[in-house]
C-alpha positions, -999 to 999 in steps of 0.1 A, spaced: -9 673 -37 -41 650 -50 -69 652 -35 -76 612 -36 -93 601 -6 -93 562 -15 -71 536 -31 -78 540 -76 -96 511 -85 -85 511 -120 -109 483 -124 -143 497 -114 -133 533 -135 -128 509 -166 -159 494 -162 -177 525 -158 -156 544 -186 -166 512 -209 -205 515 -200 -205 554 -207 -189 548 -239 -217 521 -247 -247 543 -237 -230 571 -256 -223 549 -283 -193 564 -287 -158 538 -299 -119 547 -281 -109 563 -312 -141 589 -310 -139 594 -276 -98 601 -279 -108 626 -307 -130 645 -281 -108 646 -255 -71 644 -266 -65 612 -246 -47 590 -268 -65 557 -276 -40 535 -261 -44 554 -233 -79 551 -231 -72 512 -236 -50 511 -208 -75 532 -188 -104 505 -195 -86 475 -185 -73 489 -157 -38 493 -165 -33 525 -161 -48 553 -134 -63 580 -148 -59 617 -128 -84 630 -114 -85 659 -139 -83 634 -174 -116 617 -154 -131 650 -152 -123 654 -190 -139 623 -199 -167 628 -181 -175 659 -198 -169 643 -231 -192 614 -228 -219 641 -210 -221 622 -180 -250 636 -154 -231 654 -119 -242 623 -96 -225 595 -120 -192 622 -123 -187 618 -89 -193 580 -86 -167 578 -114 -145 602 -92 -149 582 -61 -140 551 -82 -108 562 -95 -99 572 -54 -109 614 -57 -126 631 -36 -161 637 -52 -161 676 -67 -202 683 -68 -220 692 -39 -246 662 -34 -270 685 -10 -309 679 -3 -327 698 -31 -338 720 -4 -306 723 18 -286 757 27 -265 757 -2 -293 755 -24 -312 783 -6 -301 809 -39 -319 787 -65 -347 780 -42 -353 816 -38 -351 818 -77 -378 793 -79 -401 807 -55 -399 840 -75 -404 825 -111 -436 804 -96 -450 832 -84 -445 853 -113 -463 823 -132 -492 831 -112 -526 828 -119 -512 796 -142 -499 764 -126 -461 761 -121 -444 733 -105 -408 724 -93 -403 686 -98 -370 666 -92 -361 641 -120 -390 613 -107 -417 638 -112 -421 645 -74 -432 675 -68 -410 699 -47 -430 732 -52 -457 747 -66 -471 784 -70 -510 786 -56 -523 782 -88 -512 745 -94 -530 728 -65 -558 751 -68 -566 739 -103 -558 700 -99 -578 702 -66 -611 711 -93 -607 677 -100 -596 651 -76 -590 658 -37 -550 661 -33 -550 655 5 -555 622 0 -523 618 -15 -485 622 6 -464 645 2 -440 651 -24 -474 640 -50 -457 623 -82 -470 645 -113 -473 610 -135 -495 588 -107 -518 619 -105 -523 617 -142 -522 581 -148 -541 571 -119 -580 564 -127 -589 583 -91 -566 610 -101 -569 631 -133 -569 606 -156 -606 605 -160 -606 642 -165 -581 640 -194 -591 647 -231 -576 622 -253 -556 600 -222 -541 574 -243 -524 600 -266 -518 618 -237 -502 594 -216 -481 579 -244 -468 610 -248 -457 610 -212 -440 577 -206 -421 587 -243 -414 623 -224 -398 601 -197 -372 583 -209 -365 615 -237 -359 638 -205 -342 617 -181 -314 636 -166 -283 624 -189 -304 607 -208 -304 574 -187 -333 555 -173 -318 545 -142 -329 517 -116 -357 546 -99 -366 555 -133 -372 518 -142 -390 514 -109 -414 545 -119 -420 533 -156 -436 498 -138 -457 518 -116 -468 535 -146 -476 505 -166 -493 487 -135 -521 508 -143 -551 495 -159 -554 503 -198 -516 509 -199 -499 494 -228 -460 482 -226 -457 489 -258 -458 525 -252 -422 527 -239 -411 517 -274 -396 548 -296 -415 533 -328 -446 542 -306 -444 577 -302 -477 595 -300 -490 614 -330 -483 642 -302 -451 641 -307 -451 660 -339 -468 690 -322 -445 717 -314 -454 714 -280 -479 681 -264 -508 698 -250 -531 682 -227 -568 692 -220 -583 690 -190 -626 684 -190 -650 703 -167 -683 709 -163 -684 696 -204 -662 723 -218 -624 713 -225 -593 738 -213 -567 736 -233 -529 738 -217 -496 731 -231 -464 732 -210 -427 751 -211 -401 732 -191 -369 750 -175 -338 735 -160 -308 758 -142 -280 766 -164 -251 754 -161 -256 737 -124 -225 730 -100 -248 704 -75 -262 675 -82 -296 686 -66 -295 715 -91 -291 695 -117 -315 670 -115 -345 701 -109 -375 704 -136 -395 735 -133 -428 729 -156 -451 762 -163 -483 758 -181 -499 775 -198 -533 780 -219 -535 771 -253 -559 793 -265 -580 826 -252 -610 806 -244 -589 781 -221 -578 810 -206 -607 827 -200 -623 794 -186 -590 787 -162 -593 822 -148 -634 817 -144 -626 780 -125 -601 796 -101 -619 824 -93 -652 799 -79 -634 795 -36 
């Protein structure tokens, strides 16, 4: 027996099938290569003419690399149940990875670590992270979960602390849309990006690929962080969880930094050891 919970609406699963193959920029005869679906299949699929199963959906979706959340919308469209869990981050079923997470932050420790979701909140961090950022701007004064990118493109956050901030944040908004999960910029990443360029000295042009900071061609983008005249130097490793079977999991950056150099670590450890 299928699991379908809805009527197929052959209609909305062309639609989405046909805007997946756009953003993948992918044709029906590539896309029938990668999946063995025959292209007048895939024809008939697109204007609704024929229902897919639920497995050939699945297939698909793996073959145009769609993101766990959108699977499941294209699921639900084609009248199947939904197969990824779709949990809070911080939920029972997630308690495993959280417990991971808690163990990798703290063996970052005494560098900053933080767990972010795919809007830059952040989720967790190990001591280290607030008790460096706090060296510079007062964190209470900002909610809970604190958004990585206002704190650094905010001119009463870290910005003013920031060696080089154009390059910097450049850098950043390019980092966006390069490591948005599936590679899509989505309505709430949209939403973020104007936030980002409502700030003052933020140039729209910086979301353009042709801008790229000359960051970019570093192996990794550091960023330097001023105090009391003396620059630490920190550069950043990101991590995601392999092969995730939730959405929640999926969508999960954890971001450990770390110094660039033997002075800026010498200086980090001096800065964090002044309570």
């Amino acid at each position: 027996m299928q699991d379908a919970i809805a009527t197929p609406r052959g209609g909305q699963v062309g639609a989405l099938l046909r805007h997946w193959r756009d953003l993948r920029r992918k044709s029906q005869l590539e896309l029938s290569f990668d999946t063995g679906v025959s292209q007048r299949h895939l024809s008939f699929i697109e204007v609704g003419r024929t229902v897919p199963s639920r497995q050939m959906l699945i297939d698909l979706a793996t073959a145009l690399d769609m993101p766990l959340r959108d699977r499941n919308t294209l699921l639900l469209a084609g009248g199947y149940a939904p197969i990824y869990r779709d949990g809070a981050w911080d939920g029972v079923e997630m308690r495993s990875i959280t417990k991971a997470l808690e163990r990798m932050l703290y063996q970052h420790e005494p560098f900053p670590a933080l767990v972010m979701d795919r809007y830059w909140n952040v989720l967790m961090t190990n001591r280290s992270a607030p008790r460096l950022f706090s060296r510079f701007t007062d964190l209470s004064v900002r909610k809970a979960p604190r958004n990585l990118l206002h704190l650094v493109f905010d001119p009463n956050g870290l910005r003013p602390f920031i060696a080089d901030w154009p390059a910097v944040a450049r850098s950043l908004i390019q980092r966006v849309h390069r490591e948005a999960v599936g590679r899509i910029i989505d309505d709430k990443v949209k939403e973020l990006l104007a936030a980002l360029l409502a700030y003052p000295d933020v140039e729209p042009a910086w979301t353009s690929p042709e801008a790229a900071s000359p960051l970019a061609a570093m192996p990794v983008i550091p960023i330097g962080l001023v105090k009391d005249g003396r620059v630490l130097d920190y550069f950043s490793m990101v991590t995601t969880v392999g092969t995730p079977q939730a959405v929640a999991a999926q969508e999960l950056r954890i971001e450990c930094m770390f110094p660039a150099d033997e002075a800026s670590e010498a200086f980090h450890l001096e800065i964090l050891g002044r309570d």
